[in-house]
C-alpha positions as CSV (number, residue, x, y, z in Angstrom):
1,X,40.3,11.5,28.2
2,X,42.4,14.4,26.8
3,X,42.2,13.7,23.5
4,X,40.0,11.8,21.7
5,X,41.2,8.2,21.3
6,X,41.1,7.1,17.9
7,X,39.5,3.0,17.1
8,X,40.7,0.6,14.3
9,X,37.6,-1.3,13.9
10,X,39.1,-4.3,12.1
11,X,37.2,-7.2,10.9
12,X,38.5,-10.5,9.2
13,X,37.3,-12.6,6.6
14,X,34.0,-13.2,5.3
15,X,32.4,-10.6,7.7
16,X,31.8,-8.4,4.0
17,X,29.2,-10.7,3.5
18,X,27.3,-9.9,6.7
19,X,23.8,-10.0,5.8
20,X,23.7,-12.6,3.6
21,X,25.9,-15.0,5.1
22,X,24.1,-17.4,7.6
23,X,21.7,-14.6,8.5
24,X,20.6,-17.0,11.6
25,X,23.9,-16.8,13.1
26,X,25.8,-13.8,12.4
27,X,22.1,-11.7,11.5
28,X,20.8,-9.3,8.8
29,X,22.7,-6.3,8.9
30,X,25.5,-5.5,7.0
31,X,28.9,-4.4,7.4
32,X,27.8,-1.2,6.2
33,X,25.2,-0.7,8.9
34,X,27.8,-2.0,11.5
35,X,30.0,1.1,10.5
36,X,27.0,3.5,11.0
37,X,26.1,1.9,14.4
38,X,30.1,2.2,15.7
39,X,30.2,6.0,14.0
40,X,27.4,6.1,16.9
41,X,28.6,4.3,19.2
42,X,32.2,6.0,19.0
43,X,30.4,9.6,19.1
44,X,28.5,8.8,22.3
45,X,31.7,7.5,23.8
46,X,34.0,10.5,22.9
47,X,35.8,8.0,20.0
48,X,36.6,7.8,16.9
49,X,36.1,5.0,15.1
50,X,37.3,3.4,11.6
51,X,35.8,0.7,10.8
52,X,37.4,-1.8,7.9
53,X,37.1,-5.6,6.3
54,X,39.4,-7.3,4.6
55,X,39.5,-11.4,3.3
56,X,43.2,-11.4,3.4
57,X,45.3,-12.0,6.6
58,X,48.1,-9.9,5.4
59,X,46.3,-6.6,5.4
60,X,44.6,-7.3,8.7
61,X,48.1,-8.1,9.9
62,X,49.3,-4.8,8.1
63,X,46.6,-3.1,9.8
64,X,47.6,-3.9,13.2
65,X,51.1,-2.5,12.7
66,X,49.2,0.6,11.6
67,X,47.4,0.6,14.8
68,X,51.0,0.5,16.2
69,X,52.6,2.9,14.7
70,X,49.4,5.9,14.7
71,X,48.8,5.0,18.3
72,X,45.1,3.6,18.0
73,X,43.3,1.2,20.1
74,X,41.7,-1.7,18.4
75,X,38.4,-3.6,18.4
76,X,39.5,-6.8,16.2
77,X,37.0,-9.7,14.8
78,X,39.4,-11.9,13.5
79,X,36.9,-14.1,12.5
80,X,38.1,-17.5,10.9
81,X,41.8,-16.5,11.3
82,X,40.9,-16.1,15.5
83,X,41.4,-19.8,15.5
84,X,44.9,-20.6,13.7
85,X,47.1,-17.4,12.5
86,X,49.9,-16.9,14.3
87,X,50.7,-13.8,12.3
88,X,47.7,-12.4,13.2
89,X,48.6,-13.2,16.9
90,X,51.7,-11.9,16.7
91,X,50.5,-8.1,15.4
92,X,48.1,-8.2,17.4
93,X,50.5,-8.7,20.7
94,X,52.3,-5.5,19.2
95,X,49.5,-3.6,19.7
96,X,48.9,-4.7,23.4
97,X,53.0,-4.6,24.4
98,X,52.8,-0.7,23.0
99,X,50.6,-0.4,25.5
100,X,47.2,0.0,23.6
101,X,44.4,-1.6,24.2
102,X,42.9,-4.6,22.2
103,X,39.1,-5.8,22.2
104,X,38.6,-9.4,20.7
105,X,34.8,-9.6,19.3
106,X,32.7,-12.1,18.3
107,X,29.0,-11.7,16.3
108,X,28.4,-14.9,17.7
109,X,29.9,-17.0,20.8
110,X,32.2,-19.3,19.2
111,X,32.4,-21.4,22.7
112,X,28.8,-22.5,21.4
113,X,29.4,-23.9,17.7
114,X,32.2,-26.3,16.3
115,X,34.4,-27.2,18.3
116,X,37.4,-26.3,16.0
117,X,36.2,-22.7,17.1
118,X,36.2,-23.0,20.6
119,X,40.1,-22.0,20.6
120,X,41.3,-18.2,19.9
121,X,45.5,-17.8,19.3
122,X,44.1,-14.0,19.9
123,X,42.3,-14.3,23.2
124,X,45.8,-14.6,25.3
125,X,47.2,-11.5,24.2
126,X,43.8,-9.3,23.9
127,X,42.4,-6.7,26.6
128,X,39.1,-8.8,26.7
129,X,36.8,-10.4,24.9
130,X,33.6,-10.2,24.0
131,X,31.3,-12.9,22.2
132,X,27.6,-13.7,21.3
133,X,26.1,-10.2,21.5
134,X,26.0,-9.5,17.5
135,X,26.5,-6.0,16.8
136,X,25.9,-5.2,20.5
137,X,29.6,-7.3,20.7
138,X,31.2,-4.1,19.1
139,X,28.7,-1.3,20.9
140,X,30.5,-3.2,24.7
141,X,34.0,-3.5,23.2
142,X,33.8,-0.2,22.4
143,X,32.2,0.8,25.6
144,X,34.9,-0.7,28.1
145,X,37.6,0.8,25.7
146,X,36.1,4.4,26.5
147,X,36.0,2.7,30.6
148,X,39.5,1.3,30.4
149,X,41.0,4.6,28.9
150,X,39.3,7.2,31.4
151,X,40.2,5.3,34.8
């Protein structure tokens, strides 16, 4: 890589209350600790990484076009919204049609719970996917991001 890519690390609803939200599925760190693992992460990889949360689908969406228009790649948790907004699909396809690469990640694999999770509106349109790993789902979305961008 010439220049270091820079990552919207963009996370969906509820995911600020990592930590004390169902602690046996989605664990006991916080969303704080997740952005000093991905500062981490990012460094080792030659990224950078900005890592945000938000409860409302309109800034996620917002955040997308940013991601657009300032030429960053995304890793996206969409979290409850992965399963019915069709605004949030439709952002997100602007960021893979501009050519930029977008990770879907999951704390936990949703193919394993409810079944009114087992379907992602984002998972068409994305660069990947990757689910049931916890934090570790970031670290590898991050890591075949750095792949994907230096072959």
């Amino acid at each position: 890589m010439a220049d270091t890519a820079h990552v919207l690390v963009l996370n969906g609803p509820n995911l600020g209350r990592l930590g004390v939200r169902e602690p046996e599925i989605y664990g006991h760190a916080s969303m704080a600790d997740l952005e000093r693992e991905a500062d981490g992460w990012a460094a080792e990889l030659g990224l950078t990484v900005e890592v945000r949360q938000t409860d409302d689908e309109s800034q996620l969406v917002g955040w997308l076009h940013e991601a657009v228009d300032t030429r960053s790649h995304v890793v996206l948790n969409p979290a409850a919204f992965t399963h019915y907004s069709y605004a949030l699909r439709d952002a997100a396809a602007q960021v893979t049609t501009s050519g930029l690469l977008l990770v879907e990640v999951h704390l936990s694999n949703p193919a394993s719970r409810e079944s009114f999770r087992h379907y992602s509106v984002v998972a068409g349109i994305a660069t990947g996917t990757v689910a049931g790993f916890g934090f570790d789902s970031y670290r590898v979305a991050l890591s075949a991001l750095s792949h994907r961008l230096q072959d």
